[in-house]
BATORLO-8025 format. One line per field, with one value per atom (N, C-alpha, C): chain; residue in one letter; x, y, z; atom name. Coordinates in Angstrom, 1 decimal, padded with zeros to 4 digits. Example, Ala and Ser with C-alpha at 12.3 -4.5 7.8 and 13.67 -1.06 7.14 Angstrom:
BEGIN
chain = c(A|A|A|A|A|A) $
resn = c(a|a|a|s|s|s) $
xx = c(013.2|012.3|013.2|012.8|013.7|012.9) $
yy = c(-005.7|-004.5|-003.3|-002.2|-001.1|000.0) $
zz = c(007.8|007.8|007.8|007.1|007.1|007.9) $
name = c(N|CA|C|N|CA|C) $
REM end
This chain:
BEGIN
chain = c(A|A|A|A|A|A|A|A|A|A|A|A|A|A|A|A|A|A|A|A|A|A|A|A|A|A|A|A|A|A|A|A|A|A|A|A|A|A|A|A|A|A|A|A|A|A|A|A|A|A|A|A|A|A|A|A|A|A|A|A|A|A|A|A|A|A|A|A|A|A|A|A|A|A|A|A|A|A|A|A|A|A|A|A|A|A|A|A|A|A|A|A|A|A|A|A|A|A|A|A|A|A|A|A|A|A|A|A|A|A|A|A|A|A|A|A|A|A|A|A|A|A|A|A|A|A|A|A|A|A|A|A|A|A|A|A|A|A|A|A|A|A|A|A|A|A|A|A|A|A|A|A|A|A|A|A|A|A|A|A|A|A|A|A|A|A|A|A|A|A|A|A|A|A|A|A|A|A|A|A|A|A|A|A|A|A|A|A|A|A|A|A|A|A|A|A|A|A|A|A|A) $
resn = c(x|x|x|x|x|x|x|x|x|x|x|x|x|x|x|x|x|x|x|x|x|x|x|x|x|x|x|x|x|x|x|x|x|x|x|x|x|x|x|x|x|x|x|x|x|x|x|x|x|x|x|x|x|x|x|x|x|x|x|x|x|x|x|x|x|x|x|x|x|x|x|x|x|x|x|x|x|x|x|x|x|x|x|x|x|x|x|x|x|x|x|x|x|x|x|x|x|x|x|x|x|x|x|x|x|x|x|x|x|x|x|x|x|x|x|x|x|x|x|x|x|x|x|x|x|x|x|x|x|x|x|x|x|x|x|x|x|x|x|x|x|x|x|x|x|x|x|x|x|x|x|x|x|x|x|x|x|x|x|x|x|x|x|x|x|x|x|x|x|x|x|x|x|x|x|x|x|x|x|x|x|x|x|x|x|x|x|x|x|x|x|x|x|x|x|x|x|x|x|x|x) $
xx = c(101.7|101.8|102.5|103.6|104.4|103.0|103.4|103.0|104.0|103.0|103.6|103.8|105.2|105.9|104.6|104.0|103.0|102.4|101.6|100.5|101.3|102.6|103.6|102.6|103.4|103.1|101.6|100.9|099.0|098.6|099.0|098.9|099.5|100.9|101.6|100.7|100.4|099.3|098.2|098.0|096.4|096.3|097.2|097.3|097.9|098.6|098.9|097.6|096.9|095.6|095.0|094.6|093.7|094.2|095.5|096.0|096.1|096.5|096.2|094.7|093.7|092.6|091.7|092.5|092.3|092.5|094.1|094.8|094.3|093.9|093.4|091.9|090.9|089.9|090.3|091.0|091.6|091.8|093.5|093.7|093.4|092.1|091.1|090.5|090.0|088.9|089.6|090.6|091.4|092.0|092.6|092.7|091.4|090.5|089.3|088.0|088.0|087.0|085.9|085.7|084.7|084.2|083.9|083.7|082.2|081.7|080.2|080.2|080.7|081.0|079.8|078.5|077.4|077.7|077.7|078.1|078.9|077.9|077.9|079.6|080.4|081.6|082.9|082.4|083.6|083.1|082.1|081.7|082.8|083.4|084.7|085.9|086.3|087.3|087.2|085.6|085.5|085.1|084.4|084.5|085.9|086.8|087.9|088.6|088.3|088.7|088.1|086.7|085.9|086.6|086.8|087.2|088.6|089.6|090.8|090.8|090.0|089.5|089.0|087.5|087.4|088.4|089.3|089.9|091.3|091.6|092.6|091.8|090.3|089.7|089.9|089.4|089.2|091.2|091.5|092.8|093.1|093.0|093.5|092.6|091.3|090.5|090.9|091.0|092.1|093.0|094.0|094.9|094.6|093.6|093.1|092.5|091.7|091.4|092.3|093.6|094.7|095.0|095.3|095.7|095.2) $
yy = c(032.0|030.6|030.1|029.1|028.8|027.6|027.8|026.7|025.6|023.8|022.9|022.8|021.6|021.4|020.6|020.3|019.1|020.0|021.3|021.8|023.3|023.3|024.0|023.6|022.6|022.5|022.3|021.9|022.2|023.5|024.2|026.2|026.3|025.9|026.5|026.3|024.8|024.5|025.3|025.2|025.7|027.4|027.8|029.5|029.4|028.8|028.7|028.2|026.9|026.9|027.7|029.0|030.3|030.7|031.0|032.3|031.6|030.5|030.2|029.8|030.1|030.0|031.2|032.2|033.7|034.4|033.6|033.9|033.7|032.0|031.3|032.2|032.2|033.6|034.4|035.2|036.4|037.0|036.0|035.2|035.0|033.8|033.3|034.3|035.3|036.5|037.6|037.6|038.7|038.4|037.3|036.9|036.2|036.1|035.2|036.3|036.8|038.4|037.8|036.5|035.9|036.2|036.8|037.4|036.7|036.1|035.8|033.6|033.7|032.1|031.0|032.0|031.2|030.2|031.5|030.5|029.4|028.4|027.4|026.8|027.6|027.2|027.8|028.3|028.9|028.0|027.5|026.2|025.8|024.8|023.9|024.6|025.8|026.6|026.9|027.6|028.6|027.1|026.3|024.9|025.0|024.5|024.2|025.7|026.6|027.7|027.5|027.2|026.9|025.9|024.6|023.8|024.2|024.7|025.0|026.1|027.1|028.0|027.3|026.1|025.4|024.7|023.9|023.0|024.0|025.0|025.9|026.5|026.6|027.2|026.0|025.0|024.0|023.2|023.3|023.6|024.2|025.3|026.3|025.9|026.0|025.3|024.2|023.5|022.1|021.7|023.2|023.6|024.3|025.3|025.9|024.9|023.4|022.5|021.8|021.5|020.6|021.0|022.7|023.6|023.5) $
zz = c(100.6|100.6|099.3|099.5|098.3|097.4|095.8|095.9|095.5|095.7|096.0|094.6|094.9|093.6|092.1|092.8|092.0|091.0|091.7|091.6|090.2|090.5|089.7|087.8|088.3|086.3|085.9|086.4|086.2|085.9|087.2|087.3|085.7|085.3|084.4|083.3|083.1|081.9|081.4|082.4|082.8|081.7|082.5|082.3|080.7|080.3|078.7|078.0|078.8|078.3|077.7|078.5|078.6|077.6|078.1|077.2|075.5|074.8|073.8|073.3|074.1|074.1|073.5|074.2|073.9|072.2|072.1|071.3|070.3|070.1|068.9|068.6|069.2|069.1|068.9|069.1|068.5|067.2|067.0|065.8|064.7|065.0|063.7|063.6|064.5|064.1|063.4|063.6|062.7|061.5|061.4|060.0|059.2|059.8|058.8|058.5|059.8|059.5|060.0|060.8|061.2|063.2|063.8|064.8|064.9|064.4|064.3|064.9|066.4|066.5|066.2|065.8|065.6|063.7|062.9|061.7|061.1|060.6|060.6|060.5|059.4|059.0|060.0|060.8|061.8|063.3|063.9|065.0|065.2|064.5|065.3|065.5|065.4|065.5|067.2|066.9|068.3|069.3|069.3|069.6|070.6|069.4|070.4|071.4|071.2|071.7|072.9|073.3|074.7|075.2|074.5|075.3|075.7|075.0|075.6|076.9|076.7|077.9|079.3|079.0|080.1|080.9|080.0|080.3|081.2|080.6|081.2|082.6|083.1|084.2|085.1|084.6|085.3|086.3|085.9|085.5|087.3|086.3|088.1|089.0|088.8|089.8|090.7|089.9|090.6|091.7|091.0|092.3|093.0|092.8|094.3|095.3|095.0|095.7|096.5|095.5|096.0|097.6|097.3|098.3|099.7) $
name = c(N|CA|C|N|CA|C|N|CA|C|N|CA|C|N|CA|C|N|CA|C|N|CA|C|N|CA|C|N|CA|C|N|CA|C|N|CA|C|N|CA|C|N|CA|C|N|CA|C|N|CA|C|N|CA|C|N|CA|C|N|CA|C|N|CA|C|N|CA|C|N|CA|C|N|CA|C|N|CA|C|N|CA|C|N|CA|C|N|CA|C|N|CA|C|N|CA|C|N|CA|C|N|CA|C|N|CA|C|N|CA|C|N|CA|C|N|CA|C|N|CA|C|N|CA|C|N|CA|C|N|CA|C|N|CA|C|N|CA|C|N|CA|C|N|CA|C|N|CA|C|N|CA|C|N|CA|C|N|CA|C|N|CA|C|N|CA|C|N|CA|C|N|CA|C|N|CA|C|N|CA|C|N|CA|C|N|CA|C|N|CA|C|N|CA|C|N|CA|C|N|CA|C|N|CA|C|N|CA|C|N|CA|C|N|CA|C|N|CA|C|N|CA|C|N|CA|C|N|CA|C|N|CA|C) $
REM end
């Protein structure tokens, strides 16, 4: 099944979402040496890393409903 033109650039988002979601985790944990997302001074980093991951699931979710 193709998908529709609409649903194109959401999917596209979505998936860059993730993947710089992943990245940014990655990333910060290799250059900062912090792998530990409970302490106190690394929170708003990994913070935004969840929300860019939900927001990228939720995302594709969306368009599998449109469908």
């Amino acid at each position: 099944m193709a998908d529709k033109p609409v649903n194109l650039p959401i999917k596209i988002l979505s998936i860059l979402l993730i993947i710089g979601g992943i990245l940014l985790y990655i990333g910060w944990g290799a250059y900062y040496n912090s792998w530990n997302m409970f302490a106190p001074e690394y929170i708003p980093i990994y913070g935004l890393t969840v929300i860019m991951i939900l927001f990228g699931v939720l995302g594709l979710a969306l368009t599998r409903l449109k469908d």
